[in-house]
N, C-alpha and C positions, 0 to 999 in steps of 0.2 A: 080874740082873747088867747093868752100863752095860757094852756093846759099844763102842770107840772108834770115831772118826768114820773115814770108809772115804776113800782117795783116786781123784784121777780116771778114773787108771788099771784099780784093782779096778773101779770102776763100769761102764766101759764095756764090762768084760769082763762081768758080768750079766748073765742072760738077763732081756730085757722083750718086753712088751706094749703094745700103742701101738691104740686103740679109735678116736683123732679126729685125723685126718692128711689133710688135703685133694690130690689129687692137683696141682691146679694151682697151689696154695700151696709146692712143696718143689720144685722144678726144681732143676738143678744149676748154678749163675752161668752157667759157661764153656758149657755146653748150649743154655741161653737165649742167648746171642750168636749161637754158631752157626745155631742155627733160626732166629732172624730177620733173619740177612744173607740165609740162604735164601729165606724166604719173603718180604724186603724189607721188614719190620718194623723201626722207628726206637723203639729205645732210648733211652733216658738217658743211656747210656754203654755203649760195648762193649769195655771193661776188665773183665774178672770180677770183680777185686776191687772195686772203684769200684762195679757192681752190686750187689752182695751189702751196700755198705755202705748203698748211694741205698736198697737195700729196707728196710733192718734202721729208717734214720733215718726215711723215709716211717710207716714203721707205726708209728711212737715217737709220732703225733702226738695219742694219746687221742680218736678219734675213730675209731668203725666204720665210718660212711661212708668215711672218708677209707682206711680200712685196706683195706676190701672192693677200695676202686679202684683199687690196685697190681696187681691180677689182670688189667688190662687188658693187661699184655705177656705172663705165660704165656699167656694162652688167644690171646695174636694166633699161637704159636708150634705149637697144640693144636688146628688147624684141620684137617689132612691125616694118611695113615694115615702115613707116614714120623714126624710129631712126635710122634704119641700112641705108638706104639710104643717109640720111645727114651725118650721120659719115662716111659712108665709101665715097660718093664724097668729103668731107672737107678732108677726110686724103690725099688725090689725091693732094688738091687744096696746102695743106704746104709742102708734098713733094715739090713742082715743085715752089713754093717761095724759099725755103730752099735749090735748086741747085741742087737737086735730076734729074737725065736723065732716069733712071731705079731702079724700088724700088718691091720686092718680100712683101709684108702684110699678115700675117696669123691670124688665128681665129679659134676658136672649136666651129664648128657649133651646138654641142649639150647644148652648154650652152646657146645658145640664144632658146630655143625652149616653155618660158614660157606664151609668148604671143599668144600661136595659131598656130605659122608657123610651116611648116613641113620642115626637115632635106634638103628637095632640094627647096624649096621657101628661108628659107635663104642663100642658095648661091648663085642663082638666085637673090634675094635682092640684096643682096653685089655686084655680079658682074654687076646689073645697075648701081649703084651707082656710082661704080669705073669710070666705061664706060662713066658717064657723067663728073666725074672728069678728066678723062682723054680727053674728047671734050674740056672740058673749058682750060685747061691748054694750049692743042694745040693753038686756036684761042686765047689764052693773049699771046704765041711768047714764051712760055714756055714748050715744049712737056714735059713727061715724060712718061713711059713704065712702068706700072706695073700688075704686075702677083701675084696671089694667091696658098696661100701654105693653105693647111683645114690640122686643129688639132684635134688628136685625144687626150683624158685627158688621164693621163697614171696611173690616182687614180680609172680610171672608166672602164667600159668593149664595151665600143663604137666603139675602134678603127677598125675593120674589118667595121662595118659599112662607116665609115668616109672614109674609105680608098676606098668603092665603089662608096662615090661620088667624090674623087675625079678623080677616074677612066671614072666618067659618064662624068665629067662637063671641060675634060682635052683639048676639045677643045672649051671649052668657058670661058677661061683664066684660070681654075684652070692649074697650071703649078708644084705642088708637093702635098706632102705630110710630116706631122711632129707630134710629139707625145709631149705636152706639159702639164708642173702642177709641185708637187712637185715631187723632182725627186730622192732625198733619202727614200729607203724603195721602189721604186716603179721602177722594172728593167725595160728596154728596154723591153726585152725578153720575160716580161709577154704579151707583142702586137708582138710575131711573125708571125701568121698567118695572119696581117695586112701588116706583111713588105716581108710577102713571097708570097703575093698575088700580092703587087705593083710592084713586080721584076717581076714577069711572065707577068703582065699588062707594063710591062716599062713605069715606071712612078717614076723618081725620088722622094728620099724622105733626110730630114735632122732630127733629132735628136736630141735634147738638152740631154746633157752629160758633163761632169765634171767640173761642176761647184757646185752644192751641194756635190755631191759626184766625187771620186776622178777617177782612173783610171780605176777601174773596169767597170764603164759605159761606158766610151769612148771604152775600148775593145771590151765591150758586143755590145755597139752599130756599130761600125764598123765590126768586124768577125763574128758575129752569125746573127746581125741583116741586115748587107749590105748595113751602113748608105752611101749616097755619101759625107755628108757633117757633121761636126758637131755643133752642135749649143752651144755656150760658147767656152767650152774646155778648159781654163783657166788651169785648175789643170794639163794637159799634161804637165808640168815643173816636175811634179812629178817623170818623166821619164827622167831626163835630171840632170845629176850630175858634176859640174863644166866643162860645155859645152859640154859633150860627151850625145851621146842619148842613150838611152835605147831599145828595142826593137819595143817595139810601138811607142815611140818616131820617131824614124826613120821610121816605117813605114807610119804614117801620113806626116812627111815630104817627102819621096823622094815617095808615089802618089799621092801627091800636094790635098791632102786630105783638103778642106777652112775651116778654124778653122772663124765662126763668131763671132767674140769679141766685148764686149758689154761694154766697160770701166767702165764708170758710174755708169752703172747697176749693175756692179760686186763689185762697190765699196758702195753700197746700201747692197746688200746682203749677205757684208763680203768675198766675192771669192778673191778680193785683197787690198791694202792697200793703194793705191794711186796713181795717174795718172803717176807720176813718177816712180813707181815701178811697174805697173803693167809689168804682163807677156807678154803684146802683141809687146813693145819691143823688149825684148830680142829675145820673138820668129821670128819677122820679120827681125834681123838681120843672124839667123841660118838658114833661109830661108826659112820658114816653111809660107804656102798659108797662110797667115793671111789675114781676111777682118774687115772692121771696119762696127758699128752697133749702132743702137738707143735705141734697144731692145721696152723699150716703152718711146715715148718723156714726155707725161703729167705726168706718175710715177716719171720720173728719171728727168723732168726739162729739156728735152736735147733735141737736134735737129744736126742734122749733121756736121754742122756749127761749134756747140760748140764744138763737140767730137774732129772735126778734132783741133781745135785752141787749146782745152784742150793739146791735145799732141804736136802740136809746143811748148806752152809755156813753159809747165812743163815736157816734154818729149826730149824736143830737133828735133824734129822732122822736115823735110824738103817738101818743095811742093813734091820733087821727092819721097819720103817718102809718102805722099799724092797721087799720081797719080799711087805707085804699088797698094797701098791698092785699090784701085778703080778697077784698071784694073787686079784685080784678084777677084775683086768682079764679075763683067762682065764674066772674063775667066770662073766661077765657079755659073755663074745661070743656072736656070731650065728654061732657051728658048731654043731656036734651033740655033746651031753652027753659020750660015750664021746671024742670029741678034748680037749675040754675038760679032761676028766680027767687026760689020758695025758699031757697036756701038763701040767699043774702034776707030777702024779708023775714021771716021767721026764726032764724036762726043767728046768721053773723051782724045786722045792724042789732038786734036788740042786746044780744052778746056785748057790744061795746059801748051801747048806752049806758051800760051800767058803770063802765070803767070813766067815761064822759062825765 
């Protein structure tokens, strides 16, 4: 039976899942002003709206490079424990407005390190932070679950570090590990002794791969590096020749390997060309674990909300269409099986029965 197309309203009420959300990509405009009158940081503009728009146009420009370097004003604001606090509870607090139940937020702890804090006081930071975002969200009647993934840059040589805190801090909500930055020129591979340390530690980790570059990283990061998951992936069509797969193709599909797709962001960066063409289609029809993602909300202008309504309108897209991507976001986080569970049962199927 064709279910009709859902509006914006029923969507946002949806419970989702959100796998790829970078901490220092989703600040709140008016937030960002304030931290950096505080800390005397010179903006572009200290109009919130005016911001929100300079970021949204900035990342418009198809180019990574040029995307990644808008982050130079949140992290000028993500220096001291006053900024990382408020940013990371406010990210909590628009998750769990924005319908969010469970949300994984990552960050490279080394780039926050110019204020004074040392490499486990900013985690520490953040995971208060969260922790109170995550109290308030509860008592407004809005829980939401979120876990930390710590990035290692993959332009710099930190990663074995990073990867030891997230080894230290894996019961105090860090729940992985990721290698992020620009990612042409700069292999997986050169951070192996980070990802073959986390394997002996069992401590999942993800990946960003094939989205600057093409197939090569997606291999390197799955077979040599032992990603579980990978972050973009976009370009794995590359492997896929009037619907037949290719060898890695099929390998990420049949071990349900979660490709985190990042629409928006990919259409920012040039990885695709439009909500209606992107690859996360096609690929969700071949079967392939696809999950949907924000990547960063205040860069890309987006919020969950949008991503998911983006693809109803312009994608054809259906609530059930909406409730796999969710629930293979869930099937495919860094908690522990029995949450995972409880959370699609109790939480995101009955969630969508209603919009059913």
């Amino acid at each position: 039976m064709t279910v009709p197309r859902i509006d914006t309203d029923t969507i946002r009420r949806l419970p989702k899942a959100v796998l790829h959300d970078h901490l220092d990509g989703g600040l709140r405009p008016a937030t960002l002003v304030e931290l950096a009158e505080t800390v005397g940081h010179t903006l572009p503009t200290t109009d919130p709206q005016a911001l929100a728009d300079w970021y949204y146009e900035a990342a418009n420009s198809g180019d990574l490079v040029r995307y990644i370097a808008t982050f130079e004003h949140t992290l000028a604001v993500m220096q001291n424990r006053e900024g990382l606090l408020r940013t990371a509870e406010e990210y909590v607090l628009d998750l769990a407005e924005d319908g969010v139940v469970y949300g994984e937020v990552r960050y490279a702890p080394e780039l926050m390190l110019k204020g004074g804090l040392t490499l486990p006081e900013v985690v520490e930071t953040v995971q208060e932070g969260l922790a109170a975002g995550m109290a308030k969200a509860a008592a407004a009647g809005t829980p939401v679950r979120v876990g930390t993934l710590l990035c290692g840059m993959r332009m710099f040589d930190r990663s074995r570090e990073i990867a030891d805190l997230a080894v230290a801090f894996r019961d105090a909500g860090v729940v992985g590990f990721d290698i992020a930055g620009a990612e042409d020129g700069f292999p997986p591979a050169d951070h192996l002794a980070a990802f073959e340390y986390l394997r002996r530690e069992s401590v999942p980790f993800t990946i960003h791969a094939g989205e600057a570059h093409g197939l090569p990283s997606i291999h390197q990061a799955l077979q040599v590096c032992g990603a579980q998951r990978i972050g973009h992936g976009v370009r794995i069509t590359e492997d896929i020749v009037d619907g037949k797969l290719g060898r890695l193709a099929g390998w990420v599909r049949d071990r349900r390997v979660a490709l985190e797709m990042c629409p928006t962001s990919n259409l920012q960066t040039g990885a695709a060309s439009s909500i209606a063409e992107h690859p996360i289609t096609a690929l969700k029809d071949l079967g392939f674990r696809i999950t949907l993602n924000t990547d960063n909300r205040l860069v890309s202008g987006t919020t969950m909300t949008r991503e998911m309504s983006l693809l109803v309108e312009e994608a054809g897209w259906s609530v059930e269409d909406l409730r796999t991507v969710t629930v293979n976001a869930v099937k495919s986080a860094f908690i522990p099986f029995d949450e995972r569970v409880a959370l699609i049962r109790d939480v995101i199927l009955p969630g969508y029965e209603t919009a059913l």
